[in-house]
N, C-alpha and C positions, 0 to 999 in steps of 0.2 A: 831741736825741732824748729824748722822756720815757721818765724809769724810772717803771719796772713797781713799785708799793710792796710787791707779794708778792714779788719776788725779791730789792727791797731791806732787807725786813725778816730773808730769808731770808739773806742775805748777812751783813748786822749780825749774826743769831745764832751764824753761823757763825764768824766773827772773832773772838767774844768767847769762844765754848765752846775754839777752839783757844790763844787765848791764856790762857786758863784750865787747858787740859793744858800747854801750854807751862811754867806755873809748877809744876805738878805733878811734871813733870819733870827740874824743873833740879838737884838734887840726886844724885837716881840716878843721870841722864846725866853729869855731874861725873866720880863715883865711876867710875861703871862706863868710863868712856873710859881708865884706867889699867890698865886689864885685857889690855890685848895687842892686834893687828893683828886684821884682819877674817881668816876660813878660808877655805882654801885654795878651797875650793870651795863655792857656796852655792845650796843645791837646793832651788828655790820648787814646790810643789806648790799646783795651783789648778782653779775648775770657773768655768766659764762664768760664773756668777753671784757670781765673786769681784769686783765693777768696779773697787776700787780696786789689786788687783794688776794686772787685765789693763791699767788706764791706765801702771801702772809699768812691765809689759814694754814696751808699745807703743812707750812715749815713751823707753824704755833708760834709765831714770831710776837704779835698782838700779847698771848696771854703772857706770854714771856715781859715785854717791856712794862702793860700794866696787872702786875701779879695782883692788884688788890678791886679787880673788875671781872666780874664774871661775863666772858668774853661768848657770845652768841654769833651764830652765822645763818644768814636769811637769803636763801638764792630766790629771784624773780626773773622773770621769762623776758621780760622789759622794764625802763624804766619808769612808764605811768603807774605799773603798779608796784615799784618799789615806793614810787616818792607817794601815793596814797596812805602806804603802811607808815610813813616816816610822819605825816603830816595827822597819823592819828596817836602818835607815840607810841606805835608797835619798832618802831627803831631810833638808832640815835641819828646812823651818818652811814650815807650809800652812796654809788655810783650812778649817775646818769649820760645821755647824750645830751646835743644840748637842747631839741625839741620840749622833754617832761617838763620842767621845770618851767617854762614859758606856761605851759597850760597850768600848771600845779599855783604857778604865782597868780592868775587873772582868775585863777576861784579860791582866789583866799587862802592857799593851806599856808600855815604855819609853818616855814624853813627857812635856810639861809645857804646862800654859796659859801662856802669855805674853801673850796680849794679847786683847780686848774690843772690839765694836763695840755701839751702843746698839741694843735692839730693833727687830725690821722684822716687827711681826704683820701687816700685809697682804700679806707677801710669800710667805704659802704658804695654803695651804684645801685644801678638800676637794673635787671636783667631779662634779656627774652628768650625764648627758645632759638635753636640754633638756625631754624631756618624759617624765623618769623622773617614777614615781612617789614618788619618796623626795624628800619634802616636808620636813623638817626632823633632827635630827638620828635620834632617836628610831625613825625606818623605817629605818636602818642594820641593824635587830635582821635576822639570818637573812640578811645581803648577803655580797658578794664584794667588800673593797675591795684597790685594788691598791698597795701601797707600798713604798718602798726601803726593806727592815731596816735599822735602825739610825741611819736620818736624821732631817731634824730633821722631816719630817711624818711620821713615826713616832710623835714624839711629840704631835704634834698630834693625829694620831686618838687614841692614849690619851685625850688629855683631851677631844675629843670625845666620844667613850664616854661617861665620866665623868660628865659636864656632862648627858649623855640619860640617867643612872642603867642603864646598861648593862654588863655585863662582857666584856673581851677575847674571852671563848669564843661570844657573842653573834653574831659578824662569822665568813665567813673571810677571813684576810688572807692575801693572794697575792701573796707578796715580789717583786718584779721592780725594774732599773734602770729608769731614767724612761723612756727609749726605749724597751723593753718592753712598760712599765707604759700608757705611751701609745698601743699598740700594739692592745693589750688592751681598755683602753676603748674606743676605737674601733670594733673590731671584737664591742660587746658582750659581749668574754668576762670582765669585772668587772661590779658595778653604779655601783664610785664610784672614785674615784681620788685621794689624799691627795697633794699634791706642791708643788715651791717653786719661785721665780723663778729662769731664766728658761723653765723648762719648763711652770711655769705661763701666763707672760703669752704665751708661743708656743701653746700651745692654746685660751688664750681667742679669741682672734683667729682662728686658723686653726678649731675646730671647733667654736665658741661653743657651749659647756657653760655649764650651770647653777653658780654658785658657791654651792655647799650651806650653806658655811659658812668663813670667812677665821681667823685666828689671833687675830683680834681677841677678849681675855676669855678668850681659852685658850692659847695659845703666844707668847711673845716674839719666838719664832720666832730666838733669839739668835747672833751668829755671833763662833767665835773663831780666833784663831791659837795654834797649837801649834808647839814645835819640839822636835828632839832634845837627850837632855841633854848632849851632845856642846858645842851652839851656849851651851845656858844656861849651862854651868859655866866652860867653857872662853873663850866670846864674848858676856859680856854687854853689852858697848858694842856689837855689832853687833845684838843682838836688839831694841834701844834705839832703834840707827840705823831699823832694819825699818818699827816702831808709828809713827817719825815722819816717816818715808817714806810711808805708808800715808796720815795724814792729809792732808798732804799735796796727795797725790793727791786724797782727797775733797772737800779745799778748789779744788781743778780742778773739778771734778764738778759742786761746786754752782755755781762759778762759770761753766762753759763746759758746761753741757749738749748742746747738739748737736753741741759738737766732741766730747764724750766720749763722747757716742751710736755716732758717726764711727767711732771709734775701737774700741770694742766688739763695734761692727755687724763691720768690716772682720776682728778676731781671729778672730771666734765663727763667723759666718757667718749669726748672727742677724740678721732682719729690721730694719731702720732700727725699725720701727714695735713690732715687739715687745722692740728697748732702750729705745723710750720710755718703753714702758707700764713694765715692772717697774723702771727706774731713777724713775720718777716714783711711784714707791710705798713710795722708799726716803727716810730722813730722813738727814740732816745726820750723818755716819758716822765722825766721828774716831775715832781708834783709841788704847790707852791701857791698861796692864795694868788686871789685873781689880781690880773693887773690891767692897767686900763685900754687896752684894745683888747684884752679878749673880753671886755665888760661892754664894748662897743660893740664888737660882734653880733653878741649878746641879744645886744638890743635891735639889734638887726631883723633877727630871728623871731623874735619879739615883734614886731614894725608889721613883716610879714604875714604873721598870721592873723594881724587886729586887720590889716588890709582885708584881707580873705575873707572878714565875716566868720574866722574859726577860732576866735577866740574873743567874751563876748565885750571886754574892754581894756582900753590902750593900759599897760605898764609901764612901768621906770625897772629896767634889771637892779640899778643900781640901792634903789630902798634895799634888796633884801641881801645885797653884797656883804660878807662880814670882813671888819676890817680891824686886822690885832694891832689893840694897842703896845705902842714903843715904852 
């Protein structure tokens, strides 16, 4: 059977960037496995568009590595309200974009970044109906867009804005969950709709909307794992086990597409055809504490929203970075 050289190129890159977190890791992981047993309990919070945890639950991979943790799964619609359940210890360690976590840090809640995945800017935009007249970014001025507070196309539309020389008070924003949000558009009571995978690739297909604008040159569109400080102080060998568990998984991913399609479709209840689309728009995903520009990023996103008046004071990303010791 001939290979495909885009998926064997795909492949070679993918072996080398893990074996290159592999060495990044071996020191920490060292250290930190002297640190005690996995907890007692271990409470994954996740959204549909997490793929490399949903391949972990599916395959029972998690209960499998730590046999002596009673291994829970918590799906959430977004991430504001996963990182609310994490920051009351109804979890230990969930996925976000990278808007939550900005708003979850400037009210206090109790968490930590632990871990990184490399950017996916096509994996969220802005969208209008196909024959609106809002042609570029700039006819946004005097619209209705609908978006999740606090998520990561939250931030996308800031910097959309931005990017049209427009300010926040230009638009009204009409906070709604994605189901909502989708609801809305639909039925013309927005003009645009800012949202991410896979609620985006489920409406390109199902209501073929115009893509106003992708993340592409405005958002990283970045996604990380947080946990409680409970898992980081107490379990840093297991937060270690989590980041390479996780890769893992993504080395599946790129490896067995369609069985991991399989596999997502069957969780989510998402269309075979709409995991294609937003998993084929995702790159090479290993997972790995944070490093210092996406901590820079970070703080970017961060910068922005104290700007705005929408979040009610300035942060430091970097206080609540965890960093394993050597």
């Amino acid at each position: 059977m001939a290979i495909d050289p885009k998926d064997q190129a795909r492949r070679r890159a993918l072996v080398l960037g893990c074996l290159a977190l592999g060495a990044a890791w071996a020191l920490p992981a060292r250290a930190a496995a002297k640190a005690g047993p996995a907890p007692a309990q271990l409470r994954i919070g996740f959204q549909k568009a997490a793929v490399n945890l949903v391949i972990l639950k599916q395959q029972g991979a998690l209960e499998k590595r730590f046999p002596d943790s009673k291994v829970s799964w918590l799906e959430f619609p977004a991430g504001p309200q996963l990182l609310e359940a994490l920051s009351v210890g109804a979890l230990e360690f969930g996925l976000t974009g990278d808007s939550p976590p900005v708003f979850a840090q400037a009210a206090e809640k109790d968490l930590f970044y632990v871990g990184a995945e490399p950017p996916k800017p096509q994996s969220s935009a802005i969208l209008v109906k196909p024959d609106s007249s809002i042609r570029v970014l700039a006819d946004l001025k005097g619209r209705k867009v609908a978006v999740q507070k606090g998520s990561s196309a939250h931030f996308l539309l800031v910097r959309a804005l931005e990017e049209a020389r427009l300010e926040w008070s230009d638009i009204t924003a009409v906070y709604l969950p994605p189901a909502d949000a989708r609801a809305a558009f639909e039925r013309d009571s927005v003009d645009a709709w800012a949202i991410w995978d896979p609620y985006y690739a489920a409406a390109e297909l199902d209501a073929r909307p115009r893509v106003l604008h992708n993340g592409v040159g405005l958002s990283g569109n970045n996604s990380f794992y947080l946990a409680s400080r409970q898992l980081v102080e107490r379990h840093p060998a297991t937060v270690l086990g989590l980041l390479q568990a996780l890769t893992e998984a993504d080395a599946y991913v790129q490896g067995h597409r369609k069985e991991s399609a399989q596999l997502v479709s069957e969780f989510s209840g998402l269309s075979l055809a709409t995991v294609f689309r937003f998993i084929e728009r995702r790159p090479p995903s290993p997972t790995r504490p944070l490093w210092p520009s996406i901590v820079e990023n970070q703080q970017r996103v961060a910068d922005s929203f104290f700007r705005l008046g929408l979040i009610p004071r300035r942060i430091k990303v970097a206080d609540i970075v965890w960093k394993p010791q050597a």
